[in-house]
N, CA and C atoms as an extended XYZ file, in Angstrom:
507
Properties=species:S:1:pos:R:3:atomname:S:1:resname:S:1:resid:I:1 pbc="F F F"
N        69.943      -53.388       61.108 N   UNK     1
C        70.008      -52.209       60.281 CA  UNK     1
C        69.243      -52.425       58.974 C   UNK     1
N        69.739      -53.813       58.460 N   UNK     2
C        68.780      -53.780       57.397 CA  UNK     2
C        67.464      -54.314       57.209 C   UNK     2
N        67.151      -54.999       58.316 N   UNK     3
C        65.638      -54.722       59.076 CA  UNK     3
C        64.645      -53.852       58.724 C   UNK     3
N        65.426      -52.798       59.285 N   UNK     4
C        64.827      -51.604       59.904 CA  UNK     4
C        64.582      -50.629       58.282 C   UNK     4
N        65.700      -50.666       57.706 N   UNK     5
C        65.519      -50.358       56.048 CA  UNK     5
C        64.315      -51.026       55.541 C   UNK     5
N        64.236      -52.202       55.591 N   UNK     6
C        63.281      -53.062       54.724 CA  UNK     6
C        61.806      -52.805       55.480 C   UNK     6
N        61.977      -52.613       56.756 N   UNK     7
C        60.465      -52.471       57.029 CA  UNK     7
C        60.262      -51.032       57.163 C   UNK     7
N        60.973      -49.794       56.793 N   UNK     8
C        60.643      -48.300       57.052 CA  UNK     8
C        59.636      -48.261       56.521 C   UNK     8
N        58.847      -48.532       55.126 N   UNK     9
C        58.100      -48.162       54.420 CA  UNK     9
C        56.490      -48.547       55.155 C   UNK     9
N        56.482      -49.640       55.495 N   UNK    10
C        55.548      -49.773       56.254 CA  UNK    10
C        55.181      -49.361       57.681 C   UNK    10
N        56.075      -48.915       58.443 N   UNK    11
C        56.090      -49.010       59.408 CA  UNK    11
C        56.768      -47.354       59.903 C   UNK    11
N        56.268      -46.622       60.691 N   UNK    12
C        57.003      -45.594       61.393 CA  UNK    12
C        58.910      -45.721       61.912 C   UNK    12
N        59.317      -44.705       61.709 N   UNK    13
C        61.050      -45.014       61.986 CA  UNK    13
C        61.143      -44.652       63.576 C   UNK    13
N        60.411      -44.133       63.865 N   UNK    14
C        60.275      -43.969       65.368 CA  UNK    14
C        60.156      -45.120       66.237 C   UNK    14
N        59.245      -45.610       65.636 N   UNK    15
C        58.458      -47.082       66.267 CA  UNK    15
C        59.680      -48.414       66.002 C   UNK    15
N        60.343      -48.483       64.803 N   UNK    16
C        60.940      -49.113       64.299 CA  UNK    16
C        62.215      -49.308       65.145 C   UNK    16
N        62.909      -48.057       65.247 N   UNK    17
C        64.295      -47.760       66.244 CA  UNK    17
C        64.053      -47.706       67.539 C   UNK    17
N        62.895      -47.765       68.119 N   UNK    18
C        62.665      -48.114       69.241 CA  UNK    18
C        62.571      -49.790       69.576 C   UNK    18
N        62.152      -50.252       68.763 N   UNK    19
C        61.790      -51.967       68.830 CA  UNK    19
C        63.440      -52.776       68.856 C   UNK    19
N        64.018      -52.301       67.945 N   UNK    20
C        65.304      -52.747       67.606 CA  UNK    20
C        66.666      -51.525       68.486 C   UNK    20
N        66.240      -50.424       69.576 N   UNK    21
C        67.076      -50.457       70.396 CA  UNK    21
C        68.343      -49.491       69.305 C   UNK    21
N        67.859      -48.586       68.592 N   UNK    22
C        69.285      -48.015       67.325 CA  UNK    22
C        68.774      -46.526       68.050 C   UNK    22
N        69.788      -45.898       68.129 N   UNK    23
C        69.249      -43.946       68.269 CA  UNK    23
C        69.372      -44.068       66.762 C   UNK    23
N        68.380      -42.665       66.469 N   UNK    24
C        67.970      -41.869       64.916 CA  UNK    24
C        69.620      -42.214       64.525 C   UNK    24
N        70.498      -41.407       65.210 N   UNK    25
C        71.901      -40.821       64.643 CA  UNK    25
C        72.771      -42.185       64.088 C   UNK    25
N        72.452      -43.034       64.857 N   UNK    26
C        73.436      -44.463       64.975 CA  UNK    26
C        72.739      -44.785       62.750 C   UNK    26
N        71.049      -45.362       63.172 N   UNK    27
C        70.630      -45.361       62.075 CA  UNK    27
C        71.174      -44.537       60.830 C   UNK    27
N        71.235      -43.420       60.509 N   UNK    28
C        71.583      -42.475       59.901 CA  UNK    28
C        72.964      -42.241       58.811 C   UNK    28
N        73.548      -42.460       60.458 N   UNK    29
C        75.400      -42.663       59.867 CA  UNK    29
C        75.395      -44.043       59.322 C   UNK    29
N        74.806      -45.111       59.516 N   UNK    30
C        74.719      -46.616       58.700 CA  UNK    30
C        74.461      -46.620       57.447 C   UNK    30
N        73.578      -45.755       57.650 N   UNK    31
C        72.872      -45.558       56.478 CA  UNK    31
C        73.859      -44.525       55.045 C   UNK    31
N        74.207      -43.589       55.689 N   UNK    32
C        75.034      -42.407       54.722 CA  UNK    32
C        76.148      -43.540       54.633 C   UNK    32
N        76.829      -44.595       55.242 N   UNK    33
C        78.340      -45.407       54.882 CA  UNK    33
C        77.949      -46.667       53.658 C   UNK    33
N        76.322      -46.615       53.387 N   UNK    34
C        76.709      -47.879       52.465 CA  UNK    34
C        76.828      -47.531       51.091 C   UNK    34
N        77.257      -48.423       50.509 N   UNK    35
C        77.753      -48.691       49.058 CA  UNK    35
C        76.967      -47.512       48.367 C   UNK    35
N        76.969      -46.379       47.865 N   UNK    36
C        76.729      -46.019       46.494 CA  UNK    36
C        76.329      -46.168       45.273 C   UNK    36
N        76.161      -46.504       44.333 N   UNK    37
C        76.068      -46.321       43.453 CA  UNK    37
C        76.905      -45.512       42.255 C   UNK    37
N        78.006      -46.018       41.777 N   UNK    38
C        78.816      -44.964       41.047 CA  UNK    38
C        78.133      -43.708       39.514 C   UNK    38
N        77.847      -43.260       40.079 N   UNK    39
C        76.832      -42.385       38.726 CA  UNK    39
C        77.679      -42.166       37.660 C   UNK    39
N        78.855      -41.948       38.008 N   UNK    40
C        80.071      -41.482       36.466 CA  UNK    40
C        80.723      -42.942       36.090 C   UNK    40
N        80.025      -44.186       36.316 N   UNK    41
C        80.588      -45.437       35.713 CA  UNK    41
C        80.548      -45.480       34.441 C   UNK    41
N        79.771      -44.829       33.613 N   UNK    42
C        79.549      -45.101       32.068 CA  UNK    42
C        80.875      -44.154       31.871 C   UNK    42
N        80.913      -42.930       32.762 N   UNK    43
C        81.751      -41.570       31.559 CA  UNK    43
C        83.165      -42.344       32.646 C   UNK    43
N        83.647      -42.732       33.319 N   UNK    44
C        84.835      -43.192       32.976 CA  UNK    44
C        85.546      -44.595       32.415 C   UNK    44
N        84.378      -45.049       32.029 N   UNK    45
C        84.859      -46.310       30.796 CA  UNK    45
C        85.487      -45.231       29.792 C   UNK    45
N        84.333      -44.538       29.485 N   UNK    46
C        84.475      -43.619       28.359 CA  UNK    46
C        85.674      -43.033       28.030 C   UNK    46
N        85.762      -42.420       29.242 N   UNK    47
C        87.102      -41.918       29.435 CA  UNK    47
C        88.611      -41.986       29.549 C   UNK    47
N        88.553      -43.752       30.076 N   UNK    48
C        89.454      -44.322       29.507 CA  UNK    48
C        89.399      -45.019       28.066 C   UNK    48
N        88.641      -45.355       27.328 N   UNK    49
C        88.645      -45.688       25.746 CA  UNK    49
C        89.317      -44.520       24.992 C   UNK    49
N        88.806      -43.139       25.618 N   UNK    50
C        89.371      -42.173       24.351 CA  UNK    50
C        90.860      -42.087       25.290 C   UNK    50
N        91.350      -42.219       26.397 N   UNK    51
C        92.727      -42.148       26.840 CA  UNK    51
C        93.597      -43.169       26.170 C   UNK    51
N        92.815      -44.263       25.752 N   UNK    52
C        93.594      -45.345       25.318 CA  UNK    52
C        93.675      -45.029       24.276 C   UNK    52
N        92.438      -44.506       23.308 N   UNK    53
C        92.730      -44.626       21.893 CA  UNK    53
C        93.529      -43.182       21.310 C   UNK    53
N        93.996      -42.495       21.928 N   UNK    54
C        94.845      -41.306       21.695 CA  UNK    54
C        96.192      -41.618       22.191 C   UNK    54
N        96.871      -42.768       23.109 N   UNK    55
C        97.537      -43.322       23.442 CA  UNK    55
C        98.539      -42.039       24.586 C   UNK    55
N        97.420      -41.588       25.180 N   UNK    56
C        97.316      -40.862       26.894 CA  UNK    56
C        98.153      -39.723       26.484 C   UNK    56
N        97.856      -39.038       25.401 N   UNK    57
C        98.714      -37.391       24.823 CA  UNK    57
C        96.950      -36.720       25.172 C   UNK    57
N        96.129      -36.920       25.123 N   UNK    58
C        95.053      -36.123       25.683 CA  UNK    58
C        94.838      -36.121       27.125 C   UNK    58
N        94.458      -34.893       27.356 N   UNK    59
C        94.376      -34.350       28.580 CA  UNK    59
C        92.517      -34.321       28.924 C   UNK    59
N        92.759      -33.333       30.054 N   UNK    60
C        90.981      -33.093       30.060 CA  UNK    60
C        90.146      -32.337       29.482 C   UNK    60
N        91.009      -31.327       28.997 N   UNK    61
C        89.979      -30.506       28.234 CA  UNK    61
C        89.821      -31.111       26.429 C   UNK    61
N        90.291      -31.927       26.172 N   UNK    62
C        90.437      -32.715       25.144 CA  UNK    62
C        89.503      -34.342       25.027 C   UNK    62
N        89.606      -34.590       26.411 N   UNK    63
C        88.752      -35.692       26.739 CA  UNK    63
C        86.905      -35.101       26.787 C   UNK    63
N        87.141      -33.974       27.495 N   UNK    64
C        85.723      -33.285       27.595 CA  UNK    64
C        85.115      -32.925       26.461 C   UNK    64
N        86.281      -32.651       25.492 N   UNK    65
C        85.521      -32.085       24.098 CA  UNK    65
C        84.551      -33.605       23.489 C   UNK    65
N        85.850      -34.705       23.197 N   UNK    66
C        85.620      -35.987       23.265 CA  UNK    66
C        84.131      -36.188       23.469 C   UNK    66
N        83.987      -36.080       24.812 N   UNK    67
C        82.705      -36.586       26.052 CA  UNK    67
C        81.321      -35.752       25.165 C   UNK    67
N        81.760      -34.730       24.857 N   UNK    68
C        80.969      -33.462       24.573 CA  UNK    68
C        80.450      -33.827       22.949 C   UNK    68
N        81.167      -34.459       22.102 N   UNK    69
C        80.690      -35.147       20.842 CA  UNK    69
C        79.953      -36.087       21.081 C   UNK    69
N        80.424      -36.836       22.202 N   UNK    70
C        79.488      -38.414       21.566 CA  UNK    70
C        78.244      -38.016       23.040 C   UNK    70
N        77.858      -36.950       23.163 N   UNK    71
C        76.661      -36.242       23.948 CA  UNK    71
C        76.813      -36.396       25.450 C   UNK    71
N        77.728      -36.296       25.961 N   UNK    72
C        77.780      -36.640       27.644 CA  UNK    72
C        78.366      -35.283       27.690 C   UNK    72
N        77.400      -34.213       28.177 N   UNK    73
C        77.973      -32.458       29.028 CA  UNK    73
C        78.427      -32.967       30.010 C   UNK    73
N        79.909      -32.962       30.533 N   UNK    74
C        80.375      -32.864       31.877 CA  UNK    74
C        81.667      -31.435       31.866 C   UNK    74
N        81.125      -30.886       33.421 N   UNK    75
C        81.992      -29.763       33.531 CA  UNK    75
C        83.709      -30.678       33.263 C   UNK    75
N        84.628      -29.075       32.954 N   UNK    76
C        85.994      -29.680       32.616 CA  UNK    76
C        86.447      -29.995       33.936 C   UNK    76
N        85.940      -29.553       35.340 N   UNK    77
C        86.842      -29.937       36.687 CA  UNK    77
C        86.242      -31.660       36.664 C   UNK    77
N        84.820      -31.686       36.550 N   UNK    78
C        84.163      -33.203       36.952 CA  UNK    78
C        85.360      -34.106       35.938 C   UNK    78
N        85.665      -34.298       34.869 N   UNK    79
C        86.813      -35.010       33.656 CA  UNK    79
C        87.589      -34.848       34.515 C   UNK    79
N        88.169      -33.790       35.124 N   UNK    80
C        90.247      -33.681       35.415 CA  UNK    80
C        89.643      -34.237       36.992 C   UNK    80
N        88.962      -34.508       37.732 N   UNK    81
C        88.141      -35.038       39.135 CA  UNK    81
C        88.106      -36.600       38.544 C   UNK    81
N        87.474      -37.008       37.218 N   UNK    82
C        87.306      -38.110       37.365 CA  UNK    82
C        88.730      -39.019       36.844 C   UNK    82
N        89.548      -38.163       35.852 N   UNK    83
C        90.945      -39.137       35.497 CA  UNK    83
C        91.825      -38.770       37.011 C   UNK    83
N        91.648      -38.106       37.640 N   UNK    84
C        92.329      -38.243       39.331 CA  UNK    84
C        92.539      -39.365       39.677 C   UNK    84
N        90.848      -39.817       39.707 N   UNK    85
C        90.088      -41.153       40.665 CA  UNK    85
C        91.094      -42.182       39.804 C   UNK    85
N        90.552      -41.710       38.309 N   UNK    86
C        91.357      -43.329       37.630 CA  UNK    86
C        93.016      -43.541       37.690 C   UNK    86
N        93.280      -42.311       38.176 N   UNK    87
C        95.064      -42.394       38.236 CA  UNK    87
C        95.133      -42.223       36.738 C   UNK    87
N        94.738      -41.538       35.677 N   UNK    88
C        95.527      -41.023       34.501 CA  UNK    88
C        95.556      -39.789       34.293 C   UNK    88
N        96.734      -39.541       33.742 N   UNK    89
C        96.831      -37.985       33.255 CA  UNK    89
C        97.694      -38.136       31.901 C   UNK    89
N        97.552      -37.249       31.514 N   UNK    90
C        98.324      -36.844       29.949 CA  UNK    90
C        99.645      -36.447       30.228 C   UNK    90
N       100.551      -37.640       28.584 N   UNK    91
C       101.481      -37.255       28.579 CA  UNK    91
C       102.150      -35.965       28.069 C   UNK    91
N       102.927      -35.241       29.400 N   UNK    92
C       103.682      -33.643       28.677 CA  UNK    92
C       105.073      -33.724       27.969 C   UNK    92
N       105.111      -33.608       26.680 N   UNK    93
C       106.123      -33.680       25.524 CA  UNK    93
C       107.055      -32.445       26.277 C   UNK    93
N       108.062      -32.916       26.636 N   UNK    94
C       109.145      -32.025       26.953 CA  UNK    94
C       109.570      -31.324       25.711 C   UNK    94
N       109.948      -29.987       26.101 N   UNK    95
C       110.817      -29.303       24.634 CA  UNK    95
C       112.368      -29.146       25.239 C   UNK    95
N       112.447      -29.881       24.063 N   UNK    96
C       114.140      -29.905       23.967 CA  UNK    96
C       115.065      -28.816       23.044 C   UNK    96
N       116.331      -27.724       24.140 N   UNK    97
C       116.736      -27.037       23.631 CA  UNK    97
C       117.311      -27.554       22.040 C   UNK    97
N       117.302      -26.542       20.971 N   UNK    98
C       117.220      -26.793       20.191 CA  UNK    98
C       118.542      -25.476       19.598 C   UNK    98
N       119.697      -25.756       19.200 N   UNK    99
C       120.591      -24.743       19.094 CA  UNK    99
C       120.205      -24.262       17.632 C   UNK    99
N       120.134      -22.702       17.147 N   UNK   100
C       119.737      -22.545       15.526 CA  UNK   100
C       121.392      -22.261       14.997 C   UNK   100
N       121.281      -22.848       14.105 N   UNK   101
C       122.895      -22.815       13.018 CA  UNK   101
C       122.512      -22.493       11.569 C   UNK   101
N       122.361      -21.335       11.510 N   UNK   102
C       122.120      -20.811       10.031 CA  UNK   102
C       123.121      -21.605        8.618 C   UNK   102
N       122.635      -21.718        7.738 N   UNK   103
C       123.246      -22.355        6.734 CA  UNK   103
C       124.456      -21.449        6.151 C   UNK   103
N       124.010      -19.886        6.227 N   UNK   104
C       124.949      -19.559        5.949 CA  UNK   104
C       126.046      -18.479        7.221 C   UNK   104
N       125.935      -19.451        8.571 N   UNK   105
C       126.879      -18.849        9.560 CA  UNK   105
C       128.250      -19.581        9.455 C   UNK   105
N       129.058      -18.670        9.503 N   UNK   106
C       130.311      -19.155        9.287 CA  UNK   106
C       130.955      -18.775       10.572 C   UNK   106
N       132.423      -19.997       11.251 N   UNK   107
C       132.838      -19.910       12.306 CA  UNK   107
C       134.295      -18.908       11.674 C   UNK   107
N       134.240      -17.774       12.543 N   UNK   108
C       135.193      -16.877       12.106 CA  UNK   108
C       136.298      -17.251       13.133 C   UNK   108
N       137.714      -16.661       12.540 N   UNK   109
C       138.932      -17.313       12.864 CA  UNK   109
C       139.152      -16.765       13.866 C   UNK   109
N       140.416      -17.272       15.026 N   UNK   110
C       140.685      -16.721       16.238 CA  UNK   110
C       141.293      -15.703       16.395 C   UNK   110
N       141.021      -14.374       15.955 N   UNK   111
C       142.171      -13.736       15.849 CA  UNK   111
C       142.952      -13.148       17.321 C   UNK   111
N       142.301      -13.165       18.445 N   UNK   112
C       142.861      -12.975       19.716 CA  UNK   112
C       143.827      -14.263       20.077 C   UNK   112
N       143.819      -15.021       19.473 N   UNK   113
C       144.717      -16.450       20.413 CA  UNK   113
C       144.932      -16.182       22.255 C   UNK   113
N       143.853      -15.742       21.978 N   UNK   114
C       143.233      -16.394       23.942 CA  UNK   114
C       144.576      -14.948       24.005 C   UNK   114
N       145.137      -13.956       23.823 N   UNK   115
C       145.778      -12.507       24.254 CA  UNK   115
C       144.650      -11.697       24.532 C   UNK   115
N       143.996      -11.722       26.319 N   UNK   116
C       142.459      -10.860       26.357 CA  UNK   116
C       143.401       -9.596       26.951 C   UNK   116
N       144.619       -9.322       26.759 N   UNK   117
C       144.805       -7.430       27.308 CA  UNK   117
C       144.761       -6.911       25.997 C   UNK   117
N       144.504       -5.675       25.894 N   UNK   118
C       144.806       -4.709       24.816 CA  UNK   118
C       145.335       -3.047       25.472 C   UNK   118
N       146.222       -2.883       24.489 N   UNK   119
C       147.435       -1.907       24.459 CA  UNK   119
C       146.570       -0.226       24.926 C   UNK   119
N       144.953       -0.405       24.108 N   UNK   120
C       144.760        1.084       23.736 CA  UNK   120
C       142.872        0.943       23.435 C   UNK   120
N       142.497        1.883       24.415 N   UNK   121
C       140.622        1.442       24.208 CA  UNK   121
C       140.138        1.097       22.783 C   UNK   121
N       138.735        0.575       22.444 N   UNK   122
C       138.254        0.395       21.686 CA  UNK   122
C       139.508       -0.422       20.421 C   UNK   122
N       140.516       -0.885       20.957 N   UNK   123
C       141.034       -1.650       19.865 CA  UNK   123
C       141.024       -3.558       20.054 C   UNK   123
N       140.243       -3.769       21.131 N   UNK   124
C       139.612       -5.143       21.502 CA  UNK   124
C       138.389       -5.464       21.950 C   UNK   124
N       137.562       -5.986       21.451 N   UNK   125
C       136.225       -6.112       22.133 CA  UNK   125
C       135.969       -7.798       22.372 C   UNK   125
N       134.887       -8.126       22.973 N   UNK   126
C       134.346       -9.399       22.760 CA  UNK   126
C       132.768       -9.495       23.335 C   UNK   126
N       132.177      -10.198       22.408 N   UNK   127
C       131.094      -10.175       22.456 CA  UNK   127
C       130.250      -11.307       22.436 C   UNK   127
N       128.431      -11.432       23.274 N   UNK   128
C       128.063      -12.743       22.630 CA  UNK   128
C       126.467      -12.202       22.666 C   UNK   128
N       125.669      -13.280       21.735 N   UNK   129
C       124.419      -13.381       21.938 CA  UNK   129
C       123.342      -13.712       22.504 C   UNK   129
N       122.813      -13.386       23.680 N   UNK   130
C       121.825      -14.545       24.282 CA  UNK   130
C       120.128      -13.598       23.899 C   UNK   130
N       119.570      -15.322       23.823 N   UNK   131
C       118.008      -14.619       23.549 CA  UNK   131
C       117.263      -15.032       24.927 C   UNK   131
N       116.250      -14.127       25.035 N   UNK   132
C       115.469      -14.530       26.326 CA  UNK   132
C       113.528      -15.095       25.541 C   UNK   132
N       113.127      -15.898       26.240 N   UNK   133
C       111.726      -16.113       25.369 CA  UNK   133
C       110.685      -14.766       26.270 C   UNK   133
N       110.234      -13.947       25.888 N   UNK   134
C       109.574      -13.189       26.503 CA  UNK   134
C       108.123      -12.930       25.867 C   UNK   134
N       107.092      -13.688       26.809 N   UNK   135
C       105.249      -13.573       25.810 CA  UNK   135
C       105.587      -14.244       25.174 C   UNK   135
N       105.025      -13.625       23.845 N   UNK   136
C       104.854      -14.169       22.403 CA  UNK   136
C       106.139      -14.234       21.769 C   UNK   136
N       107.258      -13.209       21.778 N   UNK   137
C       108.256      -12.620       21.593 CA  UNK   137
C       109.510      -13.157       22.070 C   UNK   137
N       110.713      -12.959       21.347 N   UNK   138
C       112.178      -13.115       22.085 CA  UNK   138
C       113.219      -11.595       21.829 C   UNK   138
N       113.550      -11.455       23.064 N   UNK   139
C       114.598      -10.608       23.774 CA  UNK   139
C       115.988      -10.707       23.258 C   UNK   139
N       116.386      -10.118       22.353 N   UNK   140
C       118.393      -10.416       22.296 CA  UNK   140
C       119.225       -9.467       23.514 C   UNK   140
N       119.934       -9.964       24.173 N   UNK   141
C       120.733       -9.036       24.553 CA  UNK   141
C       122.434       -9.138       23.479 C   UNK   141
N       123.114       -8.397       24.249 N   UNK   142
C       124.355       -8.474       23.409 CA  UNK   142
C       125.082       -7.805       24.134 C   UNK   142
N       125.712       -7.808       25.252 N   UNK   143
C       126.880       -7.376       25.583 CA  UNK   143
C       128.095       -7.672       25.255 C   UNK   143
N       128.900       -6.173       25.057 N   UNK   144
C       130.293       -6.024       24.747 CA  UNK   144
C       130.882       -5.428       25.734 C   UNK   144
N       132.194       -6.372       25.866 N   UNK   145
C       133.234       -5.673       26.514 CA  UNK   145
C       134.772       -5.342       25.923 C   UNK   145
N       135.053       -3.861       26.434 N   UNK   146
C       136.157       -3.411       26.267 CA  UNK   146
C       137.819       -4.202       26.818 C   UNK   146
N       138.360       -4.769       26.104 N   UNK   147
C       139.302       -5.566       27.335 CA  UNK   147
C       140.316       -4.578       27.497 C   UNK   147
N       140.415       -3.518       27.085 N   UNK   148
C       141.404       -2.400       27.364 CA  UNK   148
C       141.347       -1.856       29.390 C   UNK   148
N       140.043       -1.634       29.150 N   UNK   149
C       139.409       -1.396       30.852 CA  UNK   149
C       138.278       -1.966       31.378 C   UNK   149
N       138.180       -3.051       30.887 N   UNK   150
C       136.858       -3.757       31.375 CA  UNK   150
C       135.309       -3.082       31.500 C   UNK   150
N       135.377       -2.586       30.350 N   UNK   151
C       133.798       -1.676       30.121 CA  UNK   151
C       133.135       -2.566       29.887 C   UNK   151
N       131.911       -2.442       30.537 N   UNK   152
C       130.828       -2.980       29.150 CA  UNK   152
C       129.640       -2.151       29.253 C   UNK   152
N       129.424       -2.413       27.857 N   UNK   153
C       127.968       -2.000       26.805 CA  UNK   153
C       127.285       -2.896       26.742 C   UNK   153
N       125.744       -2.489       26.251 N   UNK   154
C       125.075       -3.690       25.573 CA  UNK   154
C       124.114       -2.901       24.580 C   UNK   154
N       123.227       -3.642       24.049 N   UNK   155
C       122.206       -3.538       23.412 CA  UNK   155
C       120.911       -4.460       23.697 C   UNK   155
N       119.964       -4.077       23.569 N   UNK   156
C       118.859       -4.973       23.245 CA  UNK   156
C       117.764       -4.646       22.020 C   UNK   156
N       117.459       -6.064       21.694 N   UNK   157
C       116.812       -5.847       20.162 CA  UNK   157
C       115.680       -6.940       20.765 C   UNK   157
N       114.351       -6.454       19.397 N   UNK   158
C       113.364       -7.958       19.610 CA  UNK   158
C       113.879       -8.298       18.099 C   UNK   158
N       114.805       -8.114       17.582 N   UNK   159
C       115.504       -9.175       16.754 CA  UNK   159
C       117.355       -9.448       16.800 C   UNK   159
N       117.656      -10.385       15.670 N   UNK   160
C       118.752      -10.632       16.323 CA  UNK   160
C       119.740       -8.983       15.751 C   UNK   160
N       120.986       -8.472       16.795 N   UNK   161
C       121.238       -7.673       15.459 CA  UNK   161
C       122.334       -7.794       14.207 C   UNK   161
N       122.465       -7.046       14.248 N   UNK   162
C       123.616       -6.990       13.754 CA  UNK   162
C       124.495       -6.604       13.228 C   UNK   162
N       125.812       -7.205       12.649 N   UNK   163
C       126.782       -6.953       12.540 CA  UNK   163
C       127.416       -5.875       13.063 C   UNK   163
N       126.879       -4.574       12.842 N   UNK   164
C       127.119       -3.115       13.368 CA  UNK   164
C       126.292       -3.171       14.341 C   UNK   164
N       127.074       -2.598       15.451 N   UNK   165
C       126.437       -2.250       17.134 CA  UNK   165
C       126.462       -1.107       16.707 C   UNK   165
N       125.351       -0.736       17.832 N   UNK   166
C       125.701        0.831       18.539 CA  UNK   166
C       125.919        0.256       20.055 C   UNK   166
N       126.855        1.513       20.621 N   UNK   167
C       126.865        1.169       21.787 CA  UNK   167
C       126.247        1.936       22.831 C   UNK   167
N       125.760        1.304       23.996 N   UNK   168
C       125.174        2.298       25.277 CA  UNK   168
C       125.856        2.153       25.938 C   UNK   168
N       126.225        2.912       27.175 N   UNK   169
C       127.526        3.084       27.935 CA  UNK   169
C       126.381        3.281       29.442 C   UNK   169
């Protein structure tokens, strides 16, 4: 095979694969399986130096910008294609629920002591706040219930509300 490489230039490939007994195809596929040449060897040194020196919180489109300063244009898939090959990816900072406690919220007293019947409508309610993250934006709901007959109302606000409801039925 590597014969037949070394003398192509001089010599016809016809003439050549006939002497040495190879079909075209046999030649061919030998030929397409050897070693390469890695062309992106410089840009993933590279690529791992700025992974290291950011200590792996950059990703690819961050590495590409990187690549893109010190003059190496590579598309952003060829970067997120080549940290594949190297087995790195960027670390994702989890967000951790985070409860808000206003400075000036105060825990108001029990005045039901866990008694949820009431005698006569609208003379017991209970209520709570949940926010939803929606887009850019957050969602309050606020449902209330009647414990006289088990109604409930709610509201929704894109802020929190307060104190005074209205109610929808």
């Amino acid at each position: 095979m590597s014969v037949v490489q070394a003398l192509r230039r001089s010599y016809k490939l016809s003439d050549l694969l006939t002497v040495s007994s190879l079909s075209r195809s046999t030649f061919y596929y030998h030929l397409s399986k050897r070693e390469k040449e890695d062309k992106y060897a410089t840009h993933k040194k590279l690529i791992q130096k700025i992974y290291a020196r950011h200590r792996g919180c950059y990703g690819y489109r961050r590495i590409r910008v990187e690549l893109c300063r010190k003059g190496y244009a590579l598309n952003h898939k060829t970067v997120l294609w080549l940290m594949r090959c190297l087995g790195i990816a960027s670390h994702i900072r989890r967000h951790k629920y985070k409860s808000y406690k206003a400075a000036c919220a105060q825990v108001t007293p029990n005045v039901l002591g866990r008694n949820f019947q009431a005698q006569s409508p609208n003379q017991k309610w209970a209520t709570d706040i949940t926010g939803f993250s929606i887009k850019s934006s957050k969602l309050y709901l606020s449902p209330i219930i009647d414990l006289y007959n088990r109604k409930i109302s709610y509201t929704l606000s894109l802020s929190v509300p307060p104190l005074k409801v209205f109610l929808r039925c």
